[in-house]
mmCIF file of the N, C-alpha and C atoms, coordinates in Angstrom:
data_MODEL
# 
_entry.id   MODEL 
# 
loop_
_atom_site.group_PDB 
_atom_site.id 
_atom_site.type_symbol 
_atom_site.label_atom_id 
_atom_site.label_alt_id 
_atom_site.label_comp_id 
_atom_site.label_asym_id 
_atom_site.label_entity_id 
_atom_site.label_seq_id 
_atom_site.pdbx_PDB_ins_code 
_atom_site.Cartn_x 
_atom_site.Cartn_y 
_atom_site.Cartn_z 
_atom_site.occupancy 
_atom_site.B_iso_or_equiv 
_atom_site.pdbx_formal_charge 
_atom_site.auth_seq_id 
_atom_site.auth_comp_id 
_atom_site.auth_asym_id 
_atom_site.auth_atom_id 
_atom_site.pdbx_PDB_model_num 
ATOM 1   N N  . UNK A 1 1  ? -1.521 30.644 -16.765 1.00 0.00 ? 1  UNK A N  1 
ATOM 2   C CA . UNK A 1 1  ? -0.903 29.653 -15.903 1.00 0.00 ? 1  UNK A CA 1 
ATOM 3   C C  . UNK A 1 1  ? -1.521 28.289 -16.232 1.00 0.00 ? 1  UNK A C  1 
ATOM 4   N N  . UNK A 1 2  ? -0.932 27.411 -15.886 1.00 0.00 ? 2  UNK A N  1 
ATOM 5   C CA . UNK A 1 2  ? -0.953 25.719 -16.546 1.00 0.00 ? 2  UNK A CA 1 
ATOM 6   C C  . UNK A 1 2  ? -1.791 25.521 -15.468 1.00 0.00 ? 2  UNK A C  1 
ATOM 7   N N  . UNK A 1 3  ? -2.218 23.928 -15.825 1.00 0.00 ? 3  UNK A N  1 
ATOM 8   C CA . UNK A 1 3  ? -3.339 23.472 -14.189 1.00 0.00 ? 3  UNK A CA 1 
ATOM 9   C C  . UNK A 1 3  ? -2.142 23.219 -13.133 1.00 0.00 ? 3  UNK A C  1 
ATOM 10  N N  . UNK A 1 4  ? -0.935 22.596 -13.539 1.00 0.00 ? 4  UNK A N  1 
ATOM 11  C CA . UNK A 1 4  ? -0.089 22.172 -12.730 1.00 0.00 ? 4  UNK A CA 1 
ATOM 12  C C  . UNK A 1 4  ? 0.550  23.555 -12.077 1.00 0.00 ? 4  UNK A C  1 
ATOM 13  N N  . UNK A 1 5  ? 0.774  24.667 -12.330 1.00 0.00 ? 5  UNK A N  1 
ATOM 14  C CA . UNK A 1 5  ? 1.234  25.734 -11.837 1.00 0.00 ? 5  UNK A CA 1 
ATOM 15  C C  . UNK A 1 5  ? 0.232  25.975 -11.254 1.00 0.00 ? 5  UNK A C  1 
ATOM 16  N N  . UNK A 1 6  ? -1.179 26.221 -11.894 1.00 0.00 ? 6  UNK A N  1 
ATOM 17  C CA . UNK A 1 6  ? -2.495 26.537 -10.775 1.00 0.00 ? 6  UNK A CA 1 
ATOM 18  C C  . UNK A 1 6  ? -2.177 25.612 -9.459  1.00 0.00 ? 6  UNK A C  1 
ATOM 19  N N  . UNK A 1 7  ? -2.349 24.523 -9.513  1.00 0.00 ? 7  UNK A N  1 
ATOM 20  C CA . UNK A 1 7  ? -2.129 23.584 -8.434  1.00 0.00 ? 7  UNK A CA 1 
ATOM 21  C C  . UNK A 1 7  ? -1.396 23.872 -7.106  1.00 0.00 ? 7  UNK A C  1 
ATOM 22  N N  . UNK A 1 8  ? 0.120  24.070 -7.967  1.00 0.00 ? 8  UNK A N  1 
ATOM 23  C CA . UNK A 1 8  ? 1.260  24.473 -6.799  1.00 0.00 ? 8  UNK A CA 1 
ATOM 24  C C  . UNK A 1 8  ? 0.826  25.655 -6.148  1.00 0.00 ? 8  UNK A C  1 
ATOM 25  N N  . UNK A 1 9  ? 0.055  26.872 -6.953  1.00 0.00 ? 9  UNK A N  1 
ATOM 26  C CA . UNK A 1 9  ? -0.403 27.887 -6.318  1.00 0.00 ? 9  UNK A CA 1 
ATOM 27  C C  . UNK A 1 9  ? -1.112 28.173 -5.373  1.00 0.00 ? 9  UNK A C  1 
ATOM 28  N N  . UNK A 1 10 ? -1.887 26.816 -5.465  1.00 0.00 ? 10 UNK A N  1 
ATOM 29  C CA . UNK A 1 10 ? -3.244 26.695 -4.777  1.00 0.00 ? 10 UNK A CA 1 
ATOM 30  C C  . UNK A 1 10 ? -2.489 26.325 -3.353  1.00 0.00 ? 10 UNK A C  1 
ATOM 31  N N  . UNK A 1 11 ? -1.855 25.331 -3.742  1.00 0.00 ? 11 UNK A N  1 
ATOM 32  C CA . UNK A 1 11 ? -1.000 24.806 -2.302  1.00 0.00 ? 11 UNK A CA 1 
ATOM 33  C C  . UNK A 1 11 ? 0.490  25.542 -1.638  1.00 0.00 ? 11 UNK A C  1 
ATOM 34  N N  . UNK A 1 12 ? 0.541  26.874 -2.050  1.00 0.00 ? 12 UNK A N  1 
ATOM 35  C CA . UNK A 1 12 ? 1.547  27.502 -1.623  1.00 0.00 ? 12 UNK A CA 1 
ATOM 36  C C  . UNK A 1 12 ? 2.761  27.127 -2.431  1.00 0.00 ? 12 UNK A C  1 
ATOM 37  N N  . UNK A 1 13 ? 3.255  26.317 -2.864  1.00 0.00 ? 13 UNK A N  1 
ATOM 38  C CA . UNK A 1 13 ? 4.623  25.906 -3.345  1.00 0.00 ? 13 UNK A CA 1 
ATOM 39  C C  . UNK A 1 13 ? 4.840  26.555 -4.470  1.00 0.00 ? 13 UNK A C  1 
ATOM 40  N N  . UNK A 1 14 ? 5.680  27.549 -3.997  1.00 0.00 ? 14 UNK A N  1 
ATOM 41  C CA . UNK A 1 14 ? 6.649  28.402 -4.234  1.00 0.00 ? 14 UNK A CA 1 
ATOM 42  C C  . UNK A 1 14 ? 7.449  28.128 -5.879  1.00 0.00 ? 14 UNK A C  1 
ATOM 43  N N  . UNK A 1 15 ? 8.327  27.290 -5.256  1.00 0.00 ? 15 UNK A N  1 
ATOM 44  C CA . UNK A 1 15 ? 9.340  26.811 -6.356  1.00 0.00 ? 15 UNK A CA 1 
ATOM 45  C C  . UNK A 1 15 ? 8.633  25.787 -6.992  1.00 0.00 ? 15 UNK A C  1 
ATOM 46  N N  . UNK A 1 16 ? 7.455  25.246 -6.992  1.00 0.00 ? 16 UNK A N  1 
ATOM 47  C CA . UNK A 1 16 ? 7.204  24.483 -7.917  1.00 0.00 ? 16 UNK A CA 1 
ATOM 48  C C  . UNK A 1 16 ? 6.649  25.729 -9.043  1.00 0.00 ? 16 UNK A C  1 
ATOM 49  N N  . UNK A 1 17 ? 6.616  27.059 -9.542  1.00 0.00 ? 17 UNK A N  1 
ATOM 50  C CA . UNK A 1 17 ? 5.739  27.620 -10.051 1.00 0.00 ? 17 UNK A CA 1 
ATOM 51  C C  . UNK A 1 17 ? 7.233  28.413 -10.754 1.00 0.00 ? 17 UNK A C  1 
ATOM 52  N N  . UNK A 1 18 ? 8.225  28.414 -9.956  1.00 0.00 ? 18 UNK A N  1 
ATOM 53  C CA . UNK A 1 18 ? 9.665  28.893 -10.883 1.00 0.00 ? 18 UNK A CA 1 
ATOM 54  C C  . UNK A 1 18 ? 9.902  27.755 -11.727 1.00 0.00 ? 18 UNK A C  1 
ATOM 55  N N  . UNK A 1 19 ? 9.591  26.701 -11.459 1.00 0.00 ? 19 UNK A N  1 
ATOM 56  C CA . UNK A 1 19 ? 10.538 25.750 -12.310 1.00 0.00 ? 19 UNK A CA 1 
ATOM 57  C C  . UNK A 1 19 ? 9.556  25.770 -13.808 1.00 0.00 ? 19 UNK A C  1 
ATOM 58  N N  . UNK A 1 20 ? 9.932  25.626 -14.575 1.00 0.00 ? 20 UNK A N  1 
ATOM 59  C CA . UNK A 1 20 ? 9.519  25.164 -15.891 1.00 0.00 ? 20 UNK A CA 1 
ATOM 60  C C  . UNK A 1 20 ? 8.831  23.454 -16.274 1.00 0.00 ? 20 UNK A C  1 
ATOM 61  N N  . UNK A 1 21 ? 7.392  23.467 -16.559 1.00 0.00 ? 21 UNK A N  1 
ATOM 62  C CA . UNK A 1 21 ? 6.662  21.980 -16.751 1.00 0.00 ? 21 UNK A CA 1 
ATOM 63  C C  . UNK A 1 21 ? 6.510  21.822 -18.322 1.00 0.00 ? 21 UNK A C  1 
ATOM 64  N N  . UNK A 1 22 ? 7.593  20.831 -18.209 1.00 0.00 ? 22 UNK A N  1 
ATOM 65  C CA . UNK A 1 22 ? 7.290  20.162 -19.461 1.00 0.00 ? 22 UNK A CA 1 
ATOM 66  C C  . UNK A 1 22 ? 6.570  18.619 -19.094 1.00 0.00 ? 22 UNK A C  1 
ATOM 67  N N  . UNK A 1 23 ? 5.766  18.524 -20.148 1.00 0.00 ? 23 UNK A N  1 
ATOM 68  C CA . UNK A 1 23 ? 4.811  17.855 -19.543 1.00 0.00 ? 23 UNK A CA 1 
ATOM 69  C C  . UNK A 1 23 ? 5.379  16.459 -20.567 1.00 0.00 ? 23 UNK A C  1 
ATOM 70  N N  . UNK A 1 24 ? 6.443  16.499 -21.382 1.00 0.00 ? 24 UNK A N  1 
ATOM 71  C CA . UNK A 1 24 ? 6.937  15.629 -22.288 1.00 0.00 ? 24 UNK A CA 1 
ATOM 72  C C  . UNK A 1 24 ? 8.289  15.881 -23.083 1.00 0.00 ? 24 UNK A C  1 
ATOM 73  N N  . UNK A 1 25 ? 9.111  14.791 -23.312 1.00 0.00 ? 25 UNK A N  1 
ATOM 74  C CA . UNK A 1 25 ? 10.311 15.439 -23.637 1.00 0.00 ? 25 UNK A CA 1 
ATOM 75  C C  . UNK A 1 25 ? 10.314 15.248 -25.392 1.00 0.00 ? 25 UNK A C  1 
ATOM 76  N N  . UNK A 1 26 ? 10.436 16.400 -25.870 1.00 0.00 ? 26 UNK A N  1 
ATOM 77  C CA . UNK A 1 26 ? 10.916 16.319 -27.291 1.00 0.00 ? 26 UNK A CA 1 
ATOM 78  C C  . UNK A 1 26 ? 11.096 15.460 -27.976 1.00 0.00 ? 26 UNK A C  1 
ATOM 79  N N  . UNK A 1 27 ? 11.991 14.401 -27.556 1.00 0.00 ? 27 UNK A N  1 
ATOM 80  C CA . UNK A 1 27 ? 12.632 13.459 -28.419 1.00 0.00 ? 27 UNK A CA 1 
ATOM 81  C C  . UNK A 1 27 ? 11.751 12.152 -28.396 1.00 0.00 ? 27 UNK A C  1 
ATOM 82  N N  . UNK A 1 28 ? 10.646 12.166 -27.173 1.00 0.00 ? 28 UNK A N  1 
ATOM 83  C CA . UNK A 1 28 ? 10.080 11.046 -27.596 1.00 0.00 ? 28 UNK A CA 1 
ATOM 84  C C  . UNK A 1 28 ? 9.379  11.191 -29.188 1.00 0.00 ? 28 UNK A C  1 
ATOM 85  N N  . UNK A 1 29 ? 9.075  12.101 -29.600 1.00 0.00 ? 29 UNK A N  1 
ATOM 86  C CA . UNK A 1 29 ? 8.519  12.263 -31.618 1.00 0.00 ? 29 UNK A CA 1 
ATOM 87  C C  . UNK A 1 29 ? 8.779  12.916 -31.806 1.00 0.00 ? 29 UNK A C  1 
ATOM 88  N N  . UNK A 1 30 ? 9.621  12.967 -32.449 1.00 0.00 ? 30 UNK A N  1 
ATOM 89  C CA . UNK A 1 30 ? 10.542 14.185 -32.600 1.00 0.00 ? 30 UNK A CA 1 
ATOM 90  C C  . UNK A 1 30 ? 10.353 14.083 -33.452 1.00 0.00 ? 30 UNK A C  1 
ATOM 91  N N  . UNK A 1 31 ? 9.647  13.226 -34.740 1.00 0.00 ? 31 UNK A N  1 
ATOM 92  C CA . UNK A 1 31 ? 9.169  13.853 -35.866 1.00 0.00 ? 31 UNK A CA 1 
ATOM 93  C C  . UNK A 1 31 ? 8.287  14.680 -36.127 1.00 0.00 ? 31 UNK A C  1 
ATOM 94  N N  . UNK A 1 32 ? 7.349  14.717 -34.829 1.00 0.00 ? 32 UNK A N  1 
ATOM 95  C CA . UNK A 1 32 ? 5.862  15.684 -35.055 1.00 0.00 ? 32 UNK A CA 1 
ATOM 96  C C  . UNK A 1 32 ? 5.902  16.717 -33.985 1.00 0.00 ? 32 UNK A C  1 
ATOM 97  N N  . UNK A 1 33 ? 7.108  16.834 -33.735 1.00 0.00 ? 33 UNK A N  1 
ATOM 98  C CA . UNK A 1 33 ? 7.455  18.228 -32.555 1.00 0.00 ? 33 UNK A CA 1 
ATOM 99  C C  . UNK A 1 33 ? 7.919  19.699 -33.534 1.00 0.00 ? 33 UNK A C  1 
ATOM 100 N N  . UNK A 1 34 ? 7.734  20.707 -33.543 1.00 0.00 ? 34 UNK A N  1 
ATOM 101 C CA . UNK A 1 34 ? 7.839  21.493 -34.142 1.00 0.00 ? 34 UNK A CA 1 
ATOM 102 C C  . UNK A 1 34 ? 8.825  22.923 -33.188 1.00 0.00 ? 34 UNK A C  1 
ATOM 103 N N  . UNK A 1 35 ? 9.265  23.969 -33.807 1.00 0.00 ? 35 UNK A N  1 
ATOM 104 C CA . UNK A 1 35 ? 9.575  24.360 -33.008 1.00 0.00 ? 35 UNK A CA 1 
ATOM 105 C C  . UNK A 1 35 ? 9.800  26.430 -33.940 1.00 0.00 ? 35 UNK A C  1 
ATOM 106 N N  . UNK A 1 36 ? 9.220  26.889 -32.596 1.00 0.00 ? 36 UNK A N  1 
ATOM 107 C CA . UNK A 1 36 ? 9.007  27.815 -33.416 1.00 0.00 ? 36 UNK A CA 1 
ATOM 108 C C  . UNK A 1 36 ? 9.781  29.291 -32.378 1.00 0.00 ? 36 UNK A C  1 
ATOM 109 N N  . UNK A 1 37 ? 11.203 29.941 -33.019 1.00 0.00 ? 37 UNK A N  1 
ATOM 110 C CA . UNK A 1 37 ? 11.902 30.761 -31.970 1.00 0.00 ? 37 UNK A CA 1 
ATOM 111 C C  . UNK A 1 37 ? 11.936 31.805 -32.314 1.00 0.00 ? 37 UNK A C  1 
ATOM 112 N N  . UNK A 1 38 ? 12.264 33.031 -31.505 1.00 0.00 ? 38 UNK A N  1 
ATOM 113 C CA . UNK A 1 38 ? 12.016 34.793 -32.353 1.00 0.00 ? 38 UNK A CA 1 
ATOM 114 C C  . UNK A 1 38 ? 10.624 35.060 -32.013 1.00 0.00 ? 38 UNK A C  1 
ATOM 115 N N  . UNK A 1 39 ? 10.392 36.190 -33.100 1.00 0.00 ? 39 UNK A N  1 
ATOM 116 C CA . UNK A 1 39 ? 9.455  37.070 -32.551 1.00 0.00 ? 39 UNK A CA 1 
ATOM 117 C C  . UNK A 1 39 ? 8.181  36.198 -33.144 1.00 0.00 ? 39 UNK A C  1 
ATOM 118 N N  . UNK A 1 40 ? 7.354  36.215 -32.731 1.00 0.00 ? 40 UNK A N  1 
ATOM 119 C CA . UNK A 1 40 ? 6.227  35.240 -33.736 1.00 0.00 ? 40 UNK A CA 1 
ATOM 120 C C  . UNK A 1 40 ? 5.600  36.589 -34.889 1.00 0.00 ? 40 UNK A C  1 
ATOM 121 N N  . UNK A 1 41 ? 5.417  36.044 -35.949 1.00 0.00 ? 41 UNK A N  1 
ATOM 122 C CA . UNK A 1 41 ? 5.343  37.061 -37.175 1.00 0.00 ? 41 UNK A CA 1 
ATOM 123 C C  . UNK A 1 41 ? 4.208  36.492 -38.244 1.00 0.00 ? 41 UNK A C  1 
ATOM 124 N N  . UNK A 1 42 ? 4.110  36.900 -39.049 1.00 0.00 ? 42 UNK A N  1 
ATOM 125 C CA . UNK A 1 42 ? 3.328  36.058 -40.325 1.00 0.00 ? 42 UNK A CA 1 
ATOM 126 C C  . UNK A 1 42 ? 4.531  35.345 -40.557 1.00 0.00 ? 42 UNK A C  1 
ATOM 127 N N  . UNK A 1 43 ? 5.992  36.049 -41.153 1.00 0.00 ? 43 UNK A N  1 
ATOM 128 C CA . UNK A 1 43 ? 6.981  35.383 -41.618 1.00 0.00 ? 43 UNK A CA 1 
ATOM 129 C C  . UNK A 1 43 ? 6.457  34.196 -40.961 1.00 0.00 ? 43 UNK A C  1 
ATOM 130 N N  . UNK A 1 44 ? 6.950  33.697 -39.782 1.00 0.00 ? 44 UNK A N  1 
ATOM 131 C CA . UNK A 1 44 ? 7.120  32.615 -39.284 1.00 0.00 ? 44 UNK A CA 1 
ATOM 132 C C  . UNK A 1 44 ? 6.056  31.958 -39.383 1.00 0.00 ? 44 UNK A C  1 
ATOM 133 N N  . UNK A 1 45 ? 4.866  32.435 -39.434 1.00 0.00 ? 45 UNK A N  1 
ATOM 134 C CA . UNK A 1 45 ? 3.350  31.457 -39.641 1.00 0.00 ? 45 UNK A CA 1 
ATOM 135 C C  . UNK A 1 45 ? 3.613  30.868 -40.865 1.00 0.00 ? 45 UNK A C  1 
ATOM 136 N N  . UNK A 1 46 ? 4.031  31.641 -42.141 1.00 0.00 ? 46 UNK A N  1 
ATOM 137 C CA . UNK A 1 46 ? 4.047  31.355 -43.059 1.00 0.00 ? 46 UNK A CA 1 
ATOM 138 C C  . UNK A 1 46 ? 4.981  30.258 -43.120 1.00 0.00 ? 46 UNK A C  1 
ATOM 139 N N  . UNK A 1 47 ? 6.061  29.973 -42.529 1.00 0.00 ? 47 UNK A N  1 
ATOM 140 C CA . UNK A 1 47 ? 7.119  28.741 -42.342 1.00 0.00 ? 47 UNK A CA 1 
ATOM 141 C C  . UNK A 1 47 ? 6.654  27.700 -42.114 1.00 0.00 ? 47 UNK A C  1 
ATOM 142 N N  . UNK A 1 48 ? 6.084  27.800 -40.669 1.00 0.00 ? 48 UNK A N  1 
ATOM 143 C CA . UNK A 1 48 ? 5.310  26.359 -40.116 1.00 0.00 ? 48 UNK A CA 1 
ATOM 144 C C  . UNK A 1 48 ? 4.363  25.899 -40.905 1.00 0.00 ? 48 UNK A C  1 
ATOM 145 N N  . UNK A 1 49 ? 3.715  26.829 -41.772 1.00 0.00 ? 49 UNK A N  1 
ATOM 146 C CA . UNK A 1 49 ? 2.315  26.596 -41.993 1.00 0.00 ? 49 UNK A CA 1 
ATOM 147 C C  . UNK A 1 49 ? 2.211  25.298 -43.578 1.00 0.00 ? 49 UNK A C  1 
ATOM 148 N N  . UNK A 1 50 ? 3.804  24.834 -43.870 1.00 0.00 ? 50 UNK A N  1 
ATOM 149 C CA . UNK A 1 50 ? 3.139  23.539 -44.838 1.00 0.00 ? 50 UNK A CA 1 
ATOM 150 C C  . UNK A 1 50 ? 3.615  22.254 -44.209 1.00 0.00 ? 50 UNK A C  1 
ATOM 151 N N  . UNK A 1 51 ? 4.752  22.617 -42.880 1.00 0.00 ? 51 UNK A N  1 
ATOM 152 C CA . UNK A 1 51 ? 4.970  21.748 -42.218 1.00 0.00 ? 51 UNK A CA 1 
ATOM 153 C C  . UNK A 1 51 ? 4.002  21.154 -41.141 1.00 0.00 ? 51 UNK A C  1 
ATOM 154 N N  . UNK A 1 52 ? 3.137  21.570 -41.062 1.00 0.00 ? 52 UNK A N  1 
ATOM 155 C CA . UNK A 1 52 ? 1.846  21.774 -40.517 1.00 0.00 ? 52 UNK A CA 1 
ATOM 156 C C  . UNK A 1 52 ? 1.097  20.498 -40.705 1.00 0.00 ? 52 UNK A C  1 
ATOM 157 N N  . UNK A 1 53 ? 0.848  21.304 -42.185 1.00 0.00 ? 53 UNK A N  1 
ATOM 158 C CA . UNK A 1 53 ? -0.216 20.606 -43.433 1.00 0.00 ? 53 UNK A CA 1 
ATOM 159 C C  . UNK A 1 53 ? 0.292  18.936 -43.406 1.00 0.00 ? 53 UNK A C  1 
ATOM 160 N N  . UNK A 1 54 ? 1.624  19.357 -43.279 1.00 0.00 ? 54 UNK A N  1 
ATOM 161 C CA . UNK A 1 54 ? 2.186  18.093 -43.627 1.00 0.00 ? 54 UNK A CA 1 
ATOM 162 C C  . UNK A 1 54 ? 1.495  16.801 -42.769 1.00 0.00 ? 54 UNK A C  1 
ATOM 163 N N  . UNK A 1 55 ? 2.287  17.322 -41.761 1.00 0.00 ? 55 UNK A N  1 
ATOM 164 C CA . UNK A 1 55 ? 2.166  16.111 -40.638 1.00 0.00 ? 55 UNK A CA 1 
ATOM 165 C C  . UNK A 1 55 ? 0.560  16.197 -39.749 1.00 0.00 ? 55 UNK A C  1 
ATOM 166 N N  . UNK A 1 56 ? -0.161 16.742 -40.807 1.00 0.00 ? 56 UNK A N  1 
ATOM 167 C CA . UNK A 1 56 ? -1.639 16.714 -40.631 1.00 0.00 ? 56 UNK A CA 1 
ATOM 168 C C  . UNK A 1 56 ? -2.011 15.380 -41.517 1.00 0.00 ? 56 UNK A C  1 
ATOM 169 N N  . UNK A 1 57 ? -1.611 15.828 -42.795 1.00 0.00 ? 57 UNK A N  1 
ATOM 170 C CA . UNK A 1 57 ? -2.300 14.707 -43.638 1.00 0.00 ? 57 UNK A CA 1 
ATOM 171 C C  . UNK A 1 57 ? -1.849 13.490 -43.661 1.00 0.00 ? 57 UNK A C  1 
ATOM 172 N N  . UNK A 1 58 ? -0.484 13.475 -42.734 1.00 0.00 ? 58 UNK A N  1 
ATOM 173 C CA . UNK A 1 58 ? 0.485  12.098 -42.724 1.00 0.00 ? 58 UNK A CA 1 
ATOM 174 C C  . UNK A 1 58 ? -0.052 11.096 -41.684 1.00 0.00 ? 58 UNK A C  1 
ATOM 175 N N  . UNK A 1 59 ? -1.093 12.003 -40.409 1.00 0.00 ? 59 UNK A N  1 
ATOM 176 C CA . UNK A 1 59 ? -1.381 11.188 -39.199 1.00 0.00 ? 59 UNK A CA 1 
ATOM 177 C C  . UNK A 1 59 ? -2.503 12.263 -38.459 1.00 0.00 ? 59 UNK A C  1 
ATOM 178 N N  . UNK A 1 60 ? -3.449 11.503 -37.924 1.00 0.00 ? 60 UNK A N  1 
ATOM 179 C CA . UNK A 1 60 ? -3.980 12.000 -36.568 1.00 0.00 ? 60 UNK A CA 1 
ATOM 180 C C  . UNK A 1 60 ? -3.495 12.026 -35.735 1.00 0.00 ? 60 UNK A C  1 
ATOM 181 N N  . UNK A 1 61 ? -1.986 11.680 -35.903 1.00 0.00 ? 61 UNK A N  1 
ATOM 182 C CA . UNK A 1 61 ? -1.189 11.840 -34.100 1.00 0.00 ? 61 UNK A CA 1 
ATOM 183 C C  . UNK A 1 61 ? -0.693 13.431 -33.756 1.00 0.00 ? 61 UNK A C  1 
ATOM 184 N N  . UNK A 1 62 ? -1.161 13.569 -32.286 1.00 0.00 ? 62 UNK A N  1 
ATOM 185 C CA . UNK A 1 62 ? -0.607 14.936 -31.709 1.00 0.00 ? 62 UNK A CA 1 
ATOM 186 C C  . UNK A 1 62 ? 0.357  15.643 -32.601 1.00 0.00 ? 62 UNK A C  1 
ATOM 187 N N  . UNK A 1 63 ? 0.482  17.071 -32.954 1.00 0.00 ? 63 UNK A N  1 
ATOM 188 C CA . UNK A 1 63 ? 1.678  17.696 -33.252 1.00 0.00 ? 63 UNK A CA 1 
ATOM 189 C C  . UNK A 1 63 ? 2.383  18.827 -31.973 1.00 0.00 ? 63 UNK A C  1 
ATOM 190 N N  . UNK A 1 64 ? 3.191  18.432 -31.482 1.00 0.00 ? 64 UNK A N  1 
ATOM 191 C CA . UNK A 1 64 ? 3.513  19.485 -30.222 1.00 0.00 ? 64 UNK A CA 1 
ATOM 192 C C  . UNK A 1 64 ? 4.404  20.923 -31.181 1.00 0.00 ? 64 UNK A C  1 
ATOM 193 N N  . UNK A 1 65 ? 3.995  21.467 -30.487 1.00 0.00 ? 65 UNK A N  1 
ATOM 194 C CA . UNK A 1 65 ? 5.019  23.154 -30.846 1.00 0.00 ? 65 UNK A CA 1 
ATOM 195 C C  . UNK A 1 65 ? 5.230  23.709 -29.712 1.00 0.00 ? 65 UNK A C  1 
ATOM 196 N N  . UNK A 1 66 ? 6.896  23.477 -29.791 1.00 0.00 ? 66 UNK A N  1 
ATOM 197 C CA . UNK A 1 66 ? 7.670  24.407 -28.566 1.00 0.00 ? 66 UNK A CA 1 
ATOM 198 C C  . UNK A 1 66 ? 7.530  25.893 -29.055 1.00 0.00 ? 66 UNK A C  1 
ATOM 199 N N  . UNK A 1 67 ? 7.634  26.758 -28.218 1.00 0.00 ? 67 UNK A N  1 
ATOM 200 C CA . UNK A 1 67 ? 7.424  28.267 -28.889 1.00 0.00 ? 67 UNK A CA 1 
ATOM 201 C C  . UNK A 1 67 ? 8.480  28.931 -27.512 1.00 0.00 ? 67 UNK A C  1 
ATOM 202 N N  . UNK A 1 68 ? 9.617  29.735 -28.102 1.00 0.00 ? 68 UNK A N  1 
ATOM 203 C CA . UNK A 1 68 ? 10.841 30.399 -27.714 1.00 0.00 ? 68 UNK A CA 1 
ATOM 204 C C  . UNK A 1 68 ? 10.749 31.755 -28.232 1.00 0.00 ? 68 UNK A C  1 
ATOM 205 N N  . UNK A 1 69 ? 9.933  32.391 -27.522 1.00 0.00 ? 69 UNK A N  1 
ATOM 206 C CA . UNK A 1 69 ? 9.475  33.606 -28.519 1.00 0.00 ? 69 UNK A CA 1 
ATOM 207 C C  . UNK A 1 69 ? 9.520  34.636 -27.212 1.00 0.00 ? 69 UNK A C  1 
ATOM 208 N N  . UNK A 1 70 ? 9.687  35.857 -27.433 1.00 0.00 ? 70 UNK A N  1 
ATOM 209 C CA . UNK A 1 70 ? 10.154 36.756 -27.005 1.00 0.00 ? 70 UNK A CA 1 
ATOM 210 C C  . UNK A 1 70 ? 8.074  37.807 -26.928 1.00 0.00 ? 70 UNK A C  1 
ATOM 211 N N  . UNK A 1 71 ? 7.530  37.415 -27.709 1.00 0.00 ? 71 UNK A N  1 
ATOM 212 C CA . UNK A 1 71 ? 6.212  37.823 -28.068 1.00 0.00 ? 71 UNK A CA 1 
ATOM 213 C C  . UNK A 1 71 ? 5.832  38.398 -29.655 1.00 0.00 ? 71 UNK A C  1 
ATOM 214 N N  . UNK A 1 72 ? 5.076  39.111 -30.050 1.00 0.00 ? 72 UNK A N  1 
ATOM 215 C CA . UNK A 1 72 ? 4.650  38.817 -31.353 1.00 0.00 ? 72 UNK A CA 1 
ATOM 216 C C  . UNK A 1 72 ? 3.692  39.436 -31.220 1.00 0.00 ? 72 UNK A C  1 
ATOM 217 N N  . UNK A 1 73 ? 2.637  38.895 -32.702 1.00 0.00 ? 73 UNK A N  1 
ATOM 218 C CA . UNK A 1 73 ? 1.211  39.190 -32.821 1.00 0.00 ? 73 UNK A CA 1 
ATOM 219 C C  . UNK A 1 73 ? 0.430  37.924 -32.361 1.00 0.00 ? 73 UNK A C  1 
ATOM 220 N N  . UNK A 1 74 ? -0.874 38.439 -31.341 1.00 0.00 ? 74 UNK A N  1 
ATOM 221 C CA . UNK A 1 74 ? -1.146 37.388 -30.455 1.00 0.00 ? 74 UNK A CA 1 
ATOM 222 C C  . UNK A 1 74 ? -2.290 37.015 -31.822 1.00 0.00 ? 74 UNK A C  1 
ATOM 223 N N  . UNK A 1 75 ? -2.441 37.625 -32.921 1.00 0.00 ? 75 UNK A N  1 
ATOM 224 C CA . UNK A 1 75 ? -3.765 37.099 -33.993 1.00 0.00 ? 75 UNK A CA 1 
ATOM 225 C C  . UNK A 1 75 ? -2.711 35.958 -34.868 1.00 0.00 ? 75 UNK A C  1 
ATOM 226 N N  . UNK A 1 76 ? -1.810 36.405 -34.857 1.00 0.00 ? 76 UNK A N  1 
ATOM 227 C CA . UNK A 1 76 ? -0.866 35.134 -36.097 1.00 0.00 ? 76 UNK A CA 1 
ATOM 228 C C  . UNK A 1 76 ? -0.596 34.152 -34.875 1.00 0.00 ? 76 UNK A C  1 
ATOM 229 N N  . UNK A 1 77 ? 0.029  34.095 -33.677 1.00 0.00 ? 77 UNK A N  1 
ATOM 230 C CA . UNK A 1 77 ? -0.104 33.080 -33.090 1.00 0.00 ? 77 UNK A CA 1 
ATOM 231 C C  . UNK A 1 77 ? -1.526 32.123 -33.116 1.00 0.00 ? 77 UNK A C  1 
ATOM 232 N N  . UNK A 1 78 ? -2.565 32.634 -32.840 1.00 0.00 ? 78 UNK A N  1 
ATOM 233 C CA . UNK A 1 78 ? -4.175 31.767 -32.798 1.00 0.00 ? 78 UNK A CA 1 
ATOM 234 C C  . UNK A 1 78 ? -4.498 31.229 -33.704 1.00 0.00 ? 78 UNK A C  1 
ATOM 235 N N  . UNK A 1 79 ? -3.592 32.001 -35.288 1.00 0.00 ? 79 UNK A N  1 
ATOM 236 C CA . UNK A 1 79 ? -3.789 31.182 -36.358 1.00 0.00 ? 79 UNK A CA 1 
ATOM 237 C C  . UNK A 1 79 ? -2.782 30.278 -36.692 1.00 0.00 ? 79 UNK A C  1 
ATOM 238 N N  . UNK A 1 80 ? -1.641 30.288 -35.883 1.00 0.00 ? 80 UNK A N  1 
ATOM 239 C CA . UNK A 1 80 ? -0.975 28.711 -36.195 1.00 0.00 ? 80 UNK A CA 1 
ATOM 240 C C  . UNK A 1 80 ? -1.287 27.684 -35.212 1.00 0.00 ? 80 UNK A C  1 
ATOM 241 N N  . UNK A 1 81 ? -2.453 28.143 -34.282 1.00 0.00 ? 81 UNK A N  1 
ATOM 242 C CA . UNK A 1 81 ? -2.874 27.204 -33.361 1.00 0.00 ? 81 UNK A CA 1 
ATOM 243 C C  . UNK A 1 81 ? -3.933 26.083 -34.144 1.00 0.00 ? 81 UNK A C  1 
# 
């Protein structure tokens, strides 16, 4: 659970803990937003992983990754973290 879901929890509110926190919308950089859907796999590590590189060596700015995943291997997820 997020701090902001901890929060609502703490204070009873209900529906603040159904709704979904995005804490930023996509399109503000949408060049360094990534997005990763399906089962999480090596396959897929192996995908992200020069787009990664990339926009590592291009900037120190944040890279966000949405993740639409159904679940996976929780060791290949930690390594595209």
């Amino acid at each position: 659970m997020n701090r902001k879901a901890e929060a609502a929890s703490d204070h009873g509110d209900e529906a603040a803990l159904r709704k979904p926190v995005h804490d930023k919308d996509y399109r503000e950089n949408f060049a360094r937003s990534l997005f990763l859907t399906g089962k999480i796999t090596q396959e897929a590590a192996h995908a992200l992983s020069p787009r990664i590189k990339e926009l590592r060596a291009a900037s120190g700015d944040p890279i966000t990754l949405y993740i639409d995943s159904p679940g996976g291997s929780s060791a290949v997820a930690e390594g595209i973290r």
